[in-house]
Backbone as ProteinMPNN parsed JSONL, in Angstrom:
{"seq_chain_A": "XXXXXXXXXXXXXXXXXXXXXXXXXXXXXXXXXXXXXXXXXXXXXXXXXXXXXXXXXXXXXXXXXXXXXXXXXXXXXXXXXXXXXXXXXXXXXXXXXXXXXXXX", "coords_chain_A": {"N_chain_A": [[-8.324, -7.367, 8.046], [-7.217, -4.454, 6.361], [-7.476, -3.703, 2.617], [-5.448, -2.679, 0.452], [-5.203, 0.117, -1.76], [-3.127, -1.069, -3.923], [-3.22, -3.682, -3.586], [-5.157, -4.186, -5.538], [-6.935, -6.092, -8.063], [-7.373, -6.419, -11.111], [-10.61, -6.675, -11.991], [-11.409, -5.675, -9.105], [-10.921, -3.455, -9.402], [-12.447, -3.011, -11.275], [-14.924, -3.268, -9.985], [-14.491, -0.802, -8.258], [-14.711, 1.288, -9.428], [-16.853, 1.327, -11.288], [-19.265, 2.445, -10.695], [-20.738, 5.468, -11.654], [-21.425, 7.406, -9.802], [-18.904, 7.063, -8.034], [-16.846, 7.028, -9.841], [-17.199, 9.841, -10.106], [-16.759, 11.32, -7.494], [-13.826, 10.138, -6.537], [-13.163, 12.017, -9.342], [-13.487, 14.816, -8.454], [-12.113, 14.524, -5.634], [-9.32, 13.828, -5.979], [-6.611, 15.515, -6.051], [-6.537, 17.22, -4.157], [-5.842, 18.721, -1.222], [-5.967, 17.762, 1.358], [-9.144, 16.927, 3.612], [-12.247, 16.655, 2.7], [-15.541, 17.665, 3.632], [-18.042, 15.718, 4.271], [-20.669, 16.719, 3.683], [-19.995, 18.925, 1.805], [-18.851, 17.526, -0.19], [-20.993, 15.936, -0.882], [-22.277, 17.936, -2.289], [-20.845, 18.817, -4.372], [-20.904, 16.434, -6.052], [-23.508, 16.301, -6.7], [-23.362, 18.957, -7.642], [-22.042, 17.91, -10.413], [-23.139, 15.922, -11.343], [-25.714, 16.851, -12.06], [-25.492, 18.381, -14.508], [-23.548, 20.751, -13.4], [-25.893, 22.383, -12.266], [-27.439, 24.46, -9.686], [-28.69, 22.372, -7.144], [-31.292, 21.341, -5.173], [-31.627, 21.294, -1.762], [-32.754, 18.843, -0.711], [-32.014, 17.27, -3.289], [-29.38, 16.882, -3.004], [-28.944, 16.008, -0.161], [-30.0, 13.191, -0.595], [-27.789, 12.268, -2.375], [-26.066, 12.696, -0.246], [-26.234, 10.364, 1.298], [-26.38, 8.641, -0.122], [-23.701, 8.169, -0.578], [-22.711, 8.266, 1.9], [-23.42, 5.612, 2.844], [-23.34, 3.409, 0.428], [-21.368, 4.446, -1.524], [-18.842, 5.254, -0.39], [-18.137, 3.933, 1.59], [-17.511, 1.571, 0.102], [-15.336, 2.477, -1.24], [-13.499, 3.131, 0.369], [-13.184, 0.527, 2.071], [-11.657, -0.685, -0.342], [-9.286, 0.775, -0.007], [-8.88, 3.045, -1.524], [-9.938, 5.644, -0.823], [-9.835, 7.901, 2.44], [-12.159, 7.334, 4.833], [-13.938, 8.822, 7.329], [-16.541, 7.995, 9.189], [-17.256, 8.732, 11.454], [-16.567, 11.823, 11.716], [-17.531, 12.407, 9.524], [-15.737, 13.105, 7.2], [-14.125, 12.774, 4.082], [-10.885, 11.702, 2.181], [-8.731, 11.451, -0.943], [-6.841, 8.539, -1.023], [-3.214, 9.093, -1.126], [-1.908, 7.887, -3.403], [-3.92, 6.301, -4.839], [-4.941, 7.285, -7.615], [-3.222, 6.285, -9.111], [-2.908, 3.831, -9.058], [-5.601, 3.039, -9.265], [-5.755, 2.717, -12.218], [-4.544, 0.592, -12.885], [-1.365, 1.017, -12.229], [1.685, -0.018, -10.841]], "CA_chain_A": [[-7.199, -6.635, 7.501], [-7.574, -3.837, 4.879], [-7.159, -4.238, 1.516], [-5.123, -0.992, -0.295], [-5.169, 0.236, -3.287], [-2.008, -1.644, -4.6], [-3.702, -4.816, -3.901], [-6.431, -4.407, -6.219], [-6.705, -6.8, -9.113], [-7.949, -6.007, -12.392], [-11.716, -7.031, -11.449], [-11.782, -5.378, -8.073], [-10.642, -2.04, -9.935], [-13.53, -2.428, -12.525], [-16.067, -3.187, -9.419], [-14.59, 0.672, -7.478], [-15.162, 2.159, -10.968], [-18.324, 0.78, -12.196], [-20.639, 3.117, -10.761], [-20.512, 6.612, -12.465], [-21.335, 8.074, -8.357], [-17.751, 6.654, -7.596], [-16.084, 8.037, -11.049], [-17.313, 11.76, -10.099], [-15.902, 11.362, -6.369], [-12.475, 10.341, -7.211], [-12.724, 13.29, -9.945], [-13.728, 15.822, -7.382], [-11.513, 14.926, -4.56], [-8.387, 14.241, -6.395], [-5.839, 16.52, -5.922], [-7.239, 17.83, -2.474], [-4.634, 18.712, -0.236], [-6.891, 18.158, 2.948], [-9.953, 15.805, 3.456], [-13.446, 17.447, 2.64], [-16.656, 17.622, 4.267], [-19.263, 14.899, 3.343], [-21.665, 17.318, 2.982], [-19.567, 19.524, 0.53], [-18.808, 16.438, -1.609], [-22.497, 15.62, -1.665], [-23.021, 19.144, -2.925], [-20.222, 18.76, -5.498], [-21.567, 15.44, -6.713], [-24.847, 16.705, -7.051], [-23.834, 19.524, -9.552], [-21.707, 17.378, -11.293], [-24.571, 15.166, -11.816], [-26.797, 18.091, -12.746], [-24.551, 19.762, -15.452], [-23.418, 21.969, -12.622], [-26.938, 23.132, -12.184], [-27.786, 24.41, -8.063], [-29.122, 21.414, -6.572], [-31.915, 21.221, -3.796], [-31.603, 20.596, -0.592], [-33.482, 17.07, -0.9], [-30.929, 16.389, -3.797], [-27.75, 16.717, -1.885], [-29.287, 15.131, 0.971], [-30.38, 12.083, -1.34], [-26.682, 12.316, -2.982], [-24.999, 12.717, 0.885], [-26.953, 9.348, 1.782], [-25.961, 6.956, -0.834], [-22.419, 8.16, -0.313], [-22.105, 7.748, 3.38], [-23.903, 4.322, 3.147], [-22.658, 2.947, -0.261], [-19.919, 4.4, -2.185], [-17.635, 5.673, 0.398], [-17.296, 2.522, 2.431], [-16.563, 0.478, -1.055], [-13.72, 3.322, -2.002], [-12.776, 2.815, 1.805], [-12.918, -0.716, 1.702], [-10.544, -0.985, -1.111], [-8.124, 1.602, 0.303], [-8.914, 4.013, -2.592], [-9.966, 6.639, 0.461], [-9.85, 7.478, 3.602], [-13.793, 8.1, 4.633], [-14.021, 9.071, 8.459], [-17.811, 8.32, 8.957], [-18.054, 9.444, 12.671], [-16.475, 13.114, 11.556], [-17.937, 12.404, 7.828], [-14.607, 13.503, 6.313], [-13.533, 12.114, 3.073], [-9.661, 12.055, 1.82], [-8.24, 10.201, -1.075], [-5.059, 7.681, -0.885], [-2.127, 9.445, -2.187], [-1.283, 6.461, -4.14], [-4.941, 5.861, -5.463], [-5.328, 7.797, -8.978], [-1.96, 5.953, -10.252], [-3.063, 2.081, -8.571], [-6.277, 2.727, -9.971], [-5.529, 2.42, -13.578], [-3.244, -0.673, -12.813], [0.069, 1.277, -12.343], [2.436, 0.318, -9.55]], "C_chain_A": [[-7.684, -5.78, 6.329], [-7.265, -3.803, 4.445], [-6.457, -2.564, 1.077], [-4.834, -1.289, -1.452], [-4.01, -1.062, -4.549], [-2.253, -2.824, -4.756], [-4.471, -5.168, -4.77], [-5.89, -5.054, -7.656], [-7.692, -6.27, -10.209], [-9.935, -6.113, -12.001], [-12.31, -6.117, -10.147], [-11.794, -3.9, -8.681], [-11.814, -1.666, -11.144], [-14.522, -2.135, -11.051], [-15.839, -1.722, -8.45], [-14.738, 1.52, -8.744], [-16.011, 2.091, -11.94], [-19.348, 1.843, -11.879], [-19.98, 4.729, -10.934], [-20.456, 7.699, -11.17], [-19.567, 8.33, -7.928], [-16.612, 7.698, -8.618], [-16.233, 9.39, -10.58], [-16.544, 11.734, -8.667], [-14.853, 11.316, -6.048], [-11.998, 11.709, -8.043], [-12.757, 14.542, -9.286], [-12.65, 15.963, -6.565], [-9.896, 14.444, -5.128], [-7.671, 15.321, -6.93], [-5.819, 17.389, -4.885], [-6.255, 17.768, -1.681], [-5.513, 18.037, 1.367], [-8.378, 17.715, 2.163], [-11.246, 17.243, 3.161], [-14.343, 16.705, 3.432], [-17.202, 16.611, 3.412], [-20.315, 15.541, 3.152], [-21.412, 18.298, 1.696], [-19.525, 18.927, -0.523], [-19.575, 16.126, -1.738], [-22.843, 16.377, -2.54], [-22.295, 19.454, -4.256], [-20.558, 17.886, -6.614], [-22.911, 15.687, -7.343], [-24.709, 18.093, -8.181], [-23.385, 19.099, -10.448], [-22.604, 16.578, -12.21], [-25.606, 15.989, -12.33], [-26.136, 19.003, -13.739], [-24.118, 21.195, -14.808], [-24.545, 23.309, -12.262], [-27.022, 23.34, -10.213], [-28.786, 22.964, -8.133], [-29.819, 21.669, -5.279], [-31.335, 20.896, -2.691], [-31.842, 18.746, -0.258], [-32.324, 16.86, -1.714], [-29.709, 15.957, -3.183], [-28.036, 15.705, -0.888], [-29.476, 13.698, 0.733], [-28.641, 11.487, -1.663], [-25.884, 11.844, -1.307], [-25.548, 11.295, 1.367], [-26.429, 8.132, 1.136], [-24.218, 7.472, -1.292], [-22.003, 7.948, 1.278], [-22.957, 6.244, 3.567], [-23.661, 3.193, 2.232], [-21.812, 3.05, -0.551], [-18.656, 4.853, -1.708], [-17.128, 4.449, 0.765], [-17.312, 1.472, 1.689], [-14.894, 1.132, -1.298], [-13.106, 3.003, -0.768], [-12.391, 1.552, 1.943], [-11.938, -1.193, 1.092], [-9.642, -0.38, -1.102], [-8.222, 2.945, -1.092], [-8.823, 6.263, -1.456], [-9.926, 6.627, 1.398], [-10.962, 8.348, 3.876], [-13.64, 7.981, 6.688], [-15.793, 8.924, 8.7], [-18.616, 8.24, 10.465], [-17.894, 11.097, 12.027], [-16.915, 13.436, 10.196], [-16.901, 13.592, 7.113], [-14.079, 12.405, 5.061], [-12.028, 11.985, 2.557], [-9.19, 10.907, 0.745], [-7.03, 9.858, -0.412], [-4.485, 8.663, -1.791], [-1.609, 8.813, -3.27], [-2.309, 6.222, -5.195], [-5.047, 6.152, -7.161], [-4.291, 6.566, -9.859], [-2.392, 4.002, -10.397], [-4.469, 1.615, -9.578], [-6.484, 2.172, -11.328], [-4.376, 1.302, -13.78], [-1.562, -0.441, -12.7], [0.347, 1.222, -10.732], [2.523, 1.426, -8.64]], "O_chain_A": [[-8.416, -6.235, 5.45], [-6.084, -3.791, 4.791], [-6.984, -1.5, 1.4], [-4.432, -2.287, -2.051], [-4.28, -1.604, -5.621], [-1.806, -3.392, -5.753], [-4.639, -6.372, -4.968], [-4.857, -4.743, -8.249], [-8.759, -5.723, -9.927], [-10.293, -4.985, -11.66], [-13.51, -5.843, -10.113], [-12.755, -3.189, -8.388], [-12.043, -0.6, -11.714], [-14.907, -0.98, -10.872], [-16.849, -1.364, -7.845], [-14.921, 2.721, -8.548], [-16.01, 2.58, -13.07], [-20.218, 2.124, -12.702], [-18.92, 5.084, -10.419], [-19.717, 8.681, -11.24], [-19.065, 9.407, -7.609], [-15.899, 8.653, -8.313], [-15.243, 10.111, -10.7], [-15.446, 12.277, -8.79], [-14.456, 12.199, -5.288], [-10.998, 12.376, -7.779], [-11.929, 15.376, -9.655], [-12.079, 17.05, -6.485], [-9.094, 14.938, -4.336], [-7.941, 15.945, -7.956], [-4.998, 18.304, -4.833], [-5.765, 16.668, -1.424], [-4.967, 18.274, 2.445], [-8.764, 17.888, 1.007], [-11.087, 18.443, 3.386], [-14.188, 15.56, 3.856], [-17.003, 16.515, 2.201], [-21.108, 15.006, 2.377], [-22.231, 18.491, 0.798], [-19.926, 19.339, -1.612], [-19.647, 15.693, -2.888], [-23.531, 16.021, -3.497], [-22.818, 20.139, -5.135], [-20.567, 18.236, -7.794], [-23.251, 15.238, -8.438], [-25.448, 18.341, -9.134], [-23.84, 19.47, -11.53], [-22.732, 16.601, -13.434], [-26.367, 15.498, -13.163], [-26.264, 20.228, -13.732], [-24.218, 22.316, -15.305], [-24.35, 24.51, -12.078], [-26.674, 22.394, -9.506], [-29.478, 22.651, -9.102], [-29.187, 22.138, -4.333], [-30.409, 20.088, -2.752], [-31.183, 17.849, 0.268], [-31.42, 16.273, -1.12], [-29.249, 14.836, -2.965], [-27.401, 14.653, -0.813], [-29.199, 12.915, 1.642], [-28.294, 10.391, -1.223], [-25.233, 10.804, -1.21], [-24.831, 11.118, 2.352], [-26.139, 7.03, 1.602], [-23.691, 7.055, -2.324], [-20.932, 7.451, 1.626], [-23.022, 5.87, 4.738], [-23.68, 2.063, 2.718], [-20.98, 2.193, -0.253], [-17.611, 4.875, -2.359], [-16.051, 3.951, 0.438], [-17.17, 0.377, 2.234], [-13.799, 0.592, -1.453], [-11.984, 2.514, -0.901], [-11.175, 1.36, 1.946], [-11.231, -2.04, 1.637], [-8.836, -0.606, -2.004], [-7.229, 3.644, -1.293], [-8.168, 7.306, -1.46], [-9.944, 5.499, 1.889], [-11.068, 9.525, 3.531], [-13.204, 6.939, 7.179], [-16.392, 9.927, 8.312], [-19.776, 7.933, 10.742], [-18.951, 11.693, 11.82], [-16.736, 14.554, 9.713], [-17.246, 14.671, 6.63], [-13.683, 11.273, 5.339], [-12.072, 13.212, 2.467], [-9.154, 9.726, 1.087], [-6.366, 10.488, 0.411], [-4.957, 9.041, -2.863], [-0.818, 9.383, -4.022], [-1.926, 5.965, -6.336], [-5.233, 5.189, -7.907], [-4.559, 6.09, -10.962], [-2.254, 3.219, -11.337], [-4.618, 0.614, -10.278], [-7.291, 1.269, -11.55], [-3.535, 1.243, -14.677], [-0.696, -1.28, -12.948], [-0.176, 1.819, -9.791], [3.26, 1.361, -7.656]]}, "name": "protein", "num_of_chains": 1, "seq": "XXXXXXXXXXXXXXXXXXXXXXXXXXXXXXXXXXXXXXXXXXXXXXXXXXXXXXXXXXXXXXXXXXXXXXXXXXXXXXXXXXXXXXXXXXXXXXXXXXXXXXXX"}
């Protein structure tokens, strides 16, 4: 059964917001009408992470890797997003930004 956002307990909400990868992904794709590419949000992550500097090829690719193999399918996991990872589409929960910070 999957767990959504609303379920999350104080603890589970530190462990989808502990890693600083996760923090920029949420900040990126909140407010997104419509899911993004996993390779766009690698490429967003990667200048966020670079003071909005262009980013290699290798970086992104490094960046698109430990998001389709770690931090998507934790944010997915906990209902935070919805990560498609045959069509590698990302989307948050509508609900997520407000659950996150412990509000109903």
């Amino acid at each position: 059964m999957t767990q959504y956002a609303t379920d999350l307990s104080e603890s589970e909400r530190h462990r989808v917001l502990a890693s600083g990868r996760r923090r920029t992904v949420l900040n990126i794709i909140v407010g997104q009408t419509g899911p993004l590419e996993l390779e766009d949000l690698a490429t967003e992550v990667a200048r966020a992470e670079f003071d909005g500097q262009p980013s290699t090829e290798a970086t992104v690719g490094r960046v698109l890797a430990s998001l389709h193999h770690r931090h998507l399918p934790i944010l997915d996991e906990f209902g935070v997003v919805d990560y498609d990872s045959e069509c590698k589409q990302v989307a948050v929960v509508a609900t997520a930004p407000r659950r996150l910070v412990g509000h109903p």
